[in-house]
N, CA, C and O atoms as a MOPAC input file, in Angstrom:
PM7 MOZYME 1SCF
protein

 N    -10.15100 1    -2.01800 1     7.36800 1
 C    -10.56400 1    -2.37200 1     6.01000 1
 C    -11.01300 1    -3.82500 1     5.97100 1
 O    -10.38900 1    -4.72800 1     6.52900 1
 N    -11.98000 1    -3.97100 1     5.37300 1
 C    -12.65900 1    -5.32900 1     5.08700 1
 C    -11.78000 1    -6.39200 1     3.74600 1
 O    -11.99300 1    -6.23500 1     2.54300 1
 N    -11.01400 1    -7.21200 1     4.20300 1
 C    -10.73200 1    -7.50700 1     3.17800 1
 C    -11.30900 1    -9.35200 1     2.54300 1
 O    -11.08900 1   -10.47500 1     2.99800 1
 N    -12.12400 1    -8.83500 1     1.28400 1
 C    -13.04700 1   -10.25500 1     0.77800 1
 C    -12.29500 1   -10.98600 1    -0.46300 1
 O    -11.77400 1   -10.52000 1    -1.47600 1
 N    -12.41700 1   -12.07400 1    -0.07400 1
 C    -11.29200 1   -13.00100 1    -0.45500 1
 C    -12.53700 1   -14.07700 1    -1.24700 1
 O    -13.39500 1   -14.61600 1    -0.54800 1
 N    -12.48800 1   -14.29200 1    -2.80100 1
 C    -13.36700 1   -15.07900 1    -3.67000 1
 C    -12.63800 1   -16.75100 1    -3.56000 1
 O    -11.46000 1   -17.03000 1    -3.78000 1
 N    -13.30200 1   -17.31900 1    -3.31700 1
 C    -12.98500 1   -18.61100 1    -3.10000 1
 C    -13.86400 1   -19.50200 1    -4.24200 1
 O    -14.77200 1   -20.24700 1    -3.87200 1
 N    -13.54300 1   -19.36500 1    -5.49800 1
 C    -14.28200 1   -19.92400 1    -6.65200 1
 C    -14.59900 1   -21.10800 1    -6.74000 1
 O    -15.61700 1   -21.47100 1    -7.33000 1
 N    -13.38900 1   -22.27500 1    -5.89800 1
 C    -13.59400 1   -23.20700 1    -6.26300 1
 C    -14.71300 1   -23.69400 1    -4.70200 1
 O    -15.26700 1   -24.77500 1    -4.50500 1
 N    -14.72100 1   -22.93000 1    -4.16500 1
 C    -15.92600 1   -23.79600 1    -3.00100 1
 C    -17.32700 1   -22.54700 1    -3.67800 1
 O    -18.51300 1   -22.57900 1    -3.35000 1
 N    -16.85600 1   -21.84200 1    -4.38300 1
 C    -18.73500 1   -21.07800 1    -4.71300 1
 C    -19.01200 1   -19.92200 1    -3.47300 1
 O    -20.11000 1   -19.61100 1    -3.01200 1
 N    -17.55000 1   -19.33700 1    -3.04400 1
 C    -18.39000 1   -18.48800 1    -2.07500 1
 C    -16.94100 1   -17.24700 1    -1.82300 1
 O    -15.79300 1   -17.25500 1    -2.26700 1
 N    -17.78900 1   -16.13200 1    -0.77400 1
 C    -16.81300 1   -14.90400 1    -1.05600 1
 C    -16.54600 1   -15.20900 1     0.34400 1
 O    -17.43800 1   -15.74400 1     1.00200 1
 N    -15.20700 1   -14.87900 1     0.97800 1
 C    -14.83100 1   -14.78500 1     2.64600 1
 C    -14.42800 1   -14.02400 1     2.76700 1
 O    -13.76600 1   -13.40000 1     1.93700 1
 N    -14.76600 1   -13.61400 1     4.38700 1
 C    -14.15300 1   -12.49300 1     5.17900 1
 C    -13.43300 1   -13.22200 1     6.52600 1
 O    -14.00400 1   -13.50400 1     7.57900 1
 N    -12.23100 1   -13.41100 1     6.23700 1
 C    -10.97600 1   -13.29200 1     7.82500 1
 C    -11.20000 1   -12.66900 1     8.48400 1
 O    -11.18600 1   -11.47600 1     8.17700 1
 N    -11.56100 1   -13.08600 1     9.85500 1
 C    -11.36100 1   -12.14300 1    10.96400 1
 C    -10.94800 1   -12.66500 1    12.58100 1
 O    -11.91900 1   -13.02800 1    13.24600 1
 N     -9.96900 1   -12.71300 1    13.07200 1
 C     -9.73500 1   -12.77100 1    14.11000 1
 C    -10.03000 1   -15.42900 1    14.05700 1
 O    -10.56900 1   -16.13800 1    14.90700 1
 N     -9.57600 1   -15.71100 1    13.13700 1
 C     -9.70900 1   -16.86400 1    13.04500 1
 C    -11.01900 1   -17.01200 1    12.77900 1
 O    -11.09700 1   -18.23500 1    12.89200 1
 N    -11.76300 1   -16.76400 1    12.59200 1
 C    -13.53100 1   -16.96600 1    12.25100 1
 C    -13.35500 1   -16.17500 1    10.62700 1
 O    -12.54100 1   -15.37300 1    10.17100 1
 N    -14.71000 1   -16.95300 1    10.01000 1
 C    -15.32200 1   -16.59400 1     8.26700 1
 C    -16.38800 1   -15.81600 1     8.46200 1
 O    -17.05400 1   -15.99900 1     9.48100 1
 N    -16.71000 1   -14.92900 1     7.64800 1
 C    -18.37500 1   -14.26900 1     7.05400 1
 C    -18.27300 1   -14.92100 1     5.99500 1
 O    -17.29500 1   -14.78200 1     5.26000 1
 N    -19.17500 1   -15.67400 1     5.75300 1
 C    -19.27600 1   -16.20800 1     4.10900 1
 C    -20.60100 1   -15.71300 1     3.42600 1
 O    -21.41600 1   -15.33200 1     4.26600 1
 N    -20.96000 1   -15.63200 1     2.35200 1
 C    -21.39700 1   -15.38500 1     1.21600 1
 C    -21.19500 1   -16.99500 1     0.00200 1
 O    -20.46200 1   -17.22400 1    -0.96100 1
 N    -22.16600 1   -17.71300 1     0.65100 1
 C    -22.05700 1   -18.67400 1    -0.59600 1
 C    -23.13400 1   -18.26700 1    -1.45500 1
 O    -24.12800 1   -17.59000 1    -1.19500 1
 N    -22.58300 1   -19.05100 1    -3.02000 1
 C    -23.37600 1   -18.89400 1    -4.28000 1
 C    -23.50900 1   -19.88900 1    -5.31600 1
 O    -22.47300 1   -20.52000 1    -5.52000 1
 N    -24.46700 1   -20.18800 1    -5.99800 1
 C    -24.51300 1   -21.29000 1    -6.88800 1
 C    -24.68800 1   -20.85300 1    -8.57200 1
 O    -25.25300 1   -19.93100 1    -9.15800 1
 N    -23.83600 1   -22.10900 1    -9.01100 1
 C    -23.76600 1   -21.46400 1   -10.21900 1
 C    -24.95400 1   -22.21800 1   -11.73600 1
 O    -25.38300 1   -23.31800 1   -11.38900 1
 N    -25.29900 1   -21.93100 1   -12.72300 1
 C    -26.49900 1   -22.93200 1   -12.83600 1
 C    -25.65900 1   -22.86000 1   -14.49600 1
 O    -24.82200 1   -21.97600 1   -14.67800 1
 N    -25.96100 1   -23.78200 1   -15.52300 1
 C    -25.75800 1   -24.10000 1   -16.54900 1
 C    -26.58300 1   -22.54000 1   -17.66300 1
 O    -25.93000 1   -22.18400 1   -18.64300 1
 N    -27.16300 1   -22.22400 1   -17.53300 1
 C    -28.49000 1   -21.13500 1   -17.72800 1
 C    -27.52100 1   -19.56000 1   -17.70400 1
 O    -27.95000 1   -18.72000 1   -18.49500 1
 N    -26.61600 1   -19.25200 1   -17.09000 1
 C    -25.68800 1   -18.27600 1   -17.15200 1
 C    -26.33800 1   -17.60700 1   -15.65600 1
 O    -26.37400 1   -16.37600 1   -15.67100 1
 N    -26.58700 1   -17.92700 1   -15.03600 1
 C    -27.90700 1   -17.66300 1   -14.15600 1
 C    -26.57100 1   -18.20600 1   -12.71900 1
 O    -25.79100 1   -19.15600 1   -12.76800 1
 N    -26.77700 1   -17.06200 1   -11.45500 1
 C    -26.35100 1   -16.88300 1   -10.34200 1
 C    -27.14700 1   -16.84300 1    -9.41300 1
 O    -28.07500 1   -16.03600 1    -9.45500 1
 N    -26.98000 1   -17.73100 1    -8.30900 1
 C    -27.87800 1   -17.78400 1    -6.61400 1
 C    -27.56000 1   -17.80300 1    -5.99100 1
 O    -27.21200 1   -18.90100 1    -5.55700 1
 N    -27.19700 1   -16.05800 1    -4.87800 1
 C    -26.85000 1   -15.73900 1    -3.67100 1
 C    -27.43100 1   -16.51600 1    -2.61000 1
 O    -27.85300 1   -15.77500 1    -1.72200 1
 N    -27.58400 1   -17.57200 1    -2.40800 1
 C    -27.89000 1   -18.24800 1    -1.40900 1
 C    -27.73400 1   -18.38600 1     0.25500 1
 O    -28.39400 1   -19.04400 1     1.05900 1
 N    -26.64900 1   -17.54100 1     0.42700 1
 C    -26.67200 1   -18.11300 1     2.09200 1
 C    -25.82700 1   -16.50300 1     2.76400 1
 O    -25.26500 1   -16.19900 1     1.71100 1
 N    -25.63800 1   -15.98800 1     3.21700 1
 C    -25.03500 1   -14.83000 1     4.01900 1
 C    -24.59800 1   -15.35200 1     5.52900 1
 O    -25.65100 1   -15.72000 1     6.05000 1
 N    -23.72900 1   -15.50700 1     6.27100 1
 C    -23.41400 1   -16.13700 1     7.42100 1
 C    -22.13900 1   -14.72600 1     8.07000 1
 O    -21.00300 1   -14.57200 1     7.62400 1
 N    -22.63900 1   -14.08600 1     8.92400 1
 C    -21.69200 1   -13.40900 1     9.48900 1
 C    -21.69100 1   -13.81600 1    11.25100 1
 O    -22.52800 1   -13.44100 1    12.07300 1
 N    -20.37000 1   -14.77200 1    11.52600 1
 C    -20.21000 1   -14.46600 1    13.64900 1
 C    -20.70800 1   -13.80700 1    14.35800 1
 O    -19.97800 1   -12.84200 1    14.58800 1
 N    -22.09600 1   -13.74400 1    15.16600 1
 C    -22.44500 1   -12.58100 1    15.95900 1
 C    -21.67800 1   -12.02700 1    16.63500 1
 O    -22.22400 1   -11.30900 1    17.47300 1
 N    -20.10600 1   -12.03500 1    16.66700 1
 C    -18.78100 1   -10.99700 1    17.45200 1
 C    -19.03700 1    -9.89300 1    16.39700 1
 O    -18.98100 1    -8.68100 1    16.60500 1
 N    -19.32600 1   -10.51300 1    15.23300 1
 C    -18.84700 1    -9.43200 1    13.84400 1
 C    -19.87100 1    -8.36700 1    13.49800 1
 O    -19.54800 1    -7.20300 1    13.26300 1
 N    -20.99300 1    -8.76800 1    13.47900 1
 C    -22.13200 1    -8.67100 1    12.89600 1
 C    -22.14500 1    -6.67100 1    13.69100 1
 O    -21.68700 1    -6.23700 1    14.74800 1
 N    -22.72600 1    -6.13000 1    12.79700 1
 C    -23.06500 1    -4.59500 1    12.76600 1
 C    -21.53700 1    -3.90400 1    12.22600 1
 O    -21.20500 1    -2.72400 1    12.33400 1
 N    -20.84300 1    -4.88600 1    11.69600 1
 C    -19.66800 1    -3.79600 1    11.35400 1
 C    -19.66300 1    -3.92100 1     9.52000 1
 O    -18.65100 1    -3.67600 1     8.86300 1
 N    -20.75800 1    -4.26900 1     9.01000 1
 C    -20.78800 1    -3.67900 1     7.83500 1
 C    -19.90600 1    -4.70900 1     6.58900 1
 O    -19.56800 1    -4.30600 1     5.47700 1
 N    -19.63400 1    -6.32100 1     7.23300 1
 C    -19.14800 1    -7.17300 1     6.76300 1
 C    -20.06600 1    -7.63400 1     5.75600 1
 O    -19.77900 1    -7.56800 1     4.56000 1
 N    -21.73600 1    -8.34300 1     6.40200 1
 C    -22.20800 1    -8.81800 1     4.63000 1
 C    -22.21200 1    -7.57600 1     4.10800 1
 O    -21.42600 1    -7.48600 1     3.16500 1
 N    -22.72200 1    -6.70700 1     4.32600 1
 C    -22.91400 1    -6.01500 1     3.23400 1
 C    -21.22400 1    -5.67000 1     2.03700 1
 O    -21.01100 1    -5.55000 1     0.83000 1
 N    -20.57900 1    -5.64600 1     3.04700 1
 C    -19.45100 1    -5.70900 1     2.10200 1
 C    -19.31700 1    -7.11000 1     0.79800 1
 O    -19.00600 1    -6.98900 1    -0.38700 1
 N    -19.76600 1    -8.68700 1     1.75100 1
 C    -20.08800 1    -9.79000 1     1.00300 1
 C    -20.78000 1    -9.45300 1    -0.15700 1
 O    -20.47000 1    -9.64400 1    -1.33400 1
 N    -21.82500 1    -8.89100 1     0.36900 1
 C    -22.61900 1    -9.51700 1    -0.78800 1
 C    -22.53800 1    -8.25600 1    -2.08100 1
 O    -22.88200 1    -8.48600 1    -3.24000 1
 N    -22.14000 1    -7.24600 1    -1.71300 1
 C    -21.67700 1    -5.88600 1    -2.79900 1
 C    -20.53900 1    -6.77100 1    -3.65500 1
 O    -20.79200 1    -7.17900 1    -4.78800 1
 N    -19.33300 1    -7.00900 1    -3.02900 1
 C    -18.22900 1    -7.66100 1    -3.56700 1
 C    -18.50100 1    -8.64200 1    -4.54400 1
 O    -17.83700 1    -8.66600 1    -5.58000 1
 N    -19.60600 1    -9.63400 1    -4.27900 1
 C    -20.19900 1   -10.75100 1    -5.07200 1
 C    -21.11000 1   -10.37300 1    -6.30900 1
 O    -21.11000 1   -10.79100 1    -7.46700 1
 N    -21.99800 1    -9.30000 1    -5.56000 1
 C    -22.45800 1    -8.80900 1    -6.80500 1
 C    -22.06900 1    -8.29600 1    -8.21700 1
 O    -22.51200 1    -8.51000 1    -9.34500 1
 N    -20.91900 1    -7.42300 1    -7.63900 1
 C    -19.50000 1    -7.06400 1    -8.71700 1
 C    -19.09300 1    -7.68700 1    -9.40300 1
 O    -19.01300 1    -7.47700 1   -10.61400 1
 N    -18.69100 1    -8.71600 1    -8.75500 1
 C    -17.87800 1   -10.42900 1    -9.85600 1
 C    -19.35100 1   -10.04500 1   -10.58000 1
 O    -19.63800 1    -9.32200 1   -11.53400 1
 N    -20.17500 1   -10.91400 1    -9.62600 1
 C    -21.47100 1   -11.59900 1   -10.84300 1
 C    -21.28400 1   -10.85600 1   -12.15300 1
 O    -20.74000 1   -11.22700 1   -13.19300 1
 N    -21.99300 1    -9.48100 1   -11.77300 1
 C    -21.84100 1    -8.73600 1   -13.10900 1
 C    -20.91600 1    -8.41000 1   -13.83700 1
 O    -21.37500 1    -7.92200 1   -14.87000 1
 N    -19.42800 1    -8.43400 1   -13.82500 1
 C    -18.71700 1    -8.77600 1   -14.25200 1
 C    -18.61400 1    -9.68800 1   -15.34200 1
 O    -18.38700 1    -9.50500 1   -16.53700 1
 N    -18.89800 1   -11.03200 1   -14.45600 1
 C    -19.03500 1   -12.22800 1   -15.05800 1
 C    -20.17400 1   -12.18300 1   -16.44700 1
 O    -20.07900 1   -13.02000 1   -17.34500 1
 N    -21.06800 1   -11.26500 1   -16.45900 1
 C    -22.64400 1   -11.53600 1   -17.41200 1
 C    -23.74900 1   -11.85600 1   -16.71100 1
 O    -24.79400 1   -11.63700 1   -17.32400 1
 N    -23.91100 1   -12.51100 1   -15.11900 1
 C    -24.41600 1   -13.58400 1   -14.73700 1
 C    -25.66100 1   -13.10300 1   -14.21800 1
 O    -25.72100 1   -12.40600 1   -13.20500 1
 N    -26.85400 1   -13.52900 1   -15.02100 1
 C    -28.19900 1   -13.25100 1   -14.83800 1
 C    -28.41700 1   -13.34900 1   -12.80600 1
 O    -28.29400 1   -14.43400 1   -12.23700 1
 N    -28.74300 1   -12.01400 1   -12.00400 1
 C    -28.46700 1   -12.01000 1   -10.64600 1
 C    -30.06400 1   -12.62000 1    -9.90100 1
 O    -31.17700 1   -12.14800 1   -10.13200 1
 N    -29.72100 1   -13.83500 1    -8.93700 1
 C    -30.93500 1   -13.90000 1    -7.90800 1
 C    -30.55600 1   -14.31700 1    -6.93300 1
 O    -29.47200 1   -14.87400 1    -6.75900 1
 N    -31.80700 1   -14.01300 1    -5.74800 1
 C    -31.06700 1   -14.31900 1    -4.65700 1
 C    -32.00900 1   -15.28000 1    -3.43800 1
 O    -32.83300 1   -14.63200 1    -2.79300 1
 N    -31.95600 1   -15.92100 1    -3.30900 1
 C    -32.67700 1   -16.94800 1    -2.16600 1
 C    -32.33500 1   -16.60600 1    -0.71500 1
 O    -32.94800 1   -17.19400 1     0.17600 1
 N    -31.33500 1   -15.63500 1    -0.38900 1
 C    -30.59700 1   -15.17900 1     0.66100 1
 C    -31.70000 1   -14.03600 1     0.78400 1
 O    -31.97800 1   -13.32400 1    -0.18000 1
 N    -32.30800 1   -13.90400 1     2.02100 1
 C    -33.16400 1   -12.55200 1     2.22600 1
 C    -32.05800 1   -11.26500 1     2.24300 1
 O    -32.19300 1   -10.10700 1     1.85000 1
 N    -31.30600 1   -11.72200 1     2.65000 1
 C    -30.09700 1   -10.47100 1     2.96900 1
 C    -29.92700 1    -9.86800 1     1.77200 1
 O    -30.21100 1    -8.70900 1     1.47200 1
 N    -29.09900 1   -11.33500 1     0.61600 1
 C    -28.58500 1   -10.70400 1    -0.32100 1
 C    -29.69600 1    -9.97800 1    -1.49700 1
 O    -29.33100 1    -9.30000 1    -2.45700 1
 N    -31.05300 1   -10.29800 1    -1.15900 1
 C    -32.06700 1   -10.26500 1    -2.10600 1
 C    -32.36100 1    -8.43200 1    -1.66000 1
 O    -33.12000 1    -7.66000 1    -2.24600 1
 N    -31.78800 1    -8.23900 1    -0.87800 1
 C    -31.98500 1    -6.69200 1    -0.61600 1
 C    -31.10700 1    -5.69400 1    -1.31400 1
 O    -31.43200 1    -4.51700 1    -1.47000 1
 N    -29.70200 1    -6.35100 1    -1.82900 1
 C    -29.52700 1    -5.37100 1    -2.89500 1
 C    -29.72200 1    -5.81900 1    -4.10300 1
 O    -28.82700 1    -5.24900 1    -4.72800 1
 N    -30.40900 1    -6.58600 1    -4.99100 1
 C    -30.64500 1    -6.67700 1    -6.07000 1
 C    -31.95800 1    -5.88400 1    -6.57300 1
 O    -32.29200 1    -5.93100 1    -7.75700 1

């Protein structure tokens, strides 16, 4: 199980694994307005379905939150 851990006060979602992060950072704008900006998964990690877990998880908050969704991240700009 993937477990993603919101880290609000640095602006980004993490994934633990084996002492290494997948991060998912995001910026927040005055405008009510959200920017998936960066996707970073360890090439040890990578094909096991971690961003995509990131950036689903983030998306959730966002909308949650109200927060008008965009994304500067090519990754994350694929599920919006």
């Amino acid at each position: 199980m993937i477990n993603v851990i919101h880290q609000s006060q640095n602006q980004q979602f993490v994934v633990q694994q084996d002492g290494q992060e997948a991060v998912l950072t995001y910026r927040l704008f005055d405008t009510n307005q959200i920017d998936f900006h960066s996707t970073f998964v360890p090439p040890e990690f990578r094909g096991q379905g971690i961003a995509e877990k990131l950036v689903r998880t983030g998306i959730a908050w966002a909308k949650e939150q109200g927060y008008e969704l965009h994304a500067s991240c090519w990754y994350a700009a694929k599920f919006l």
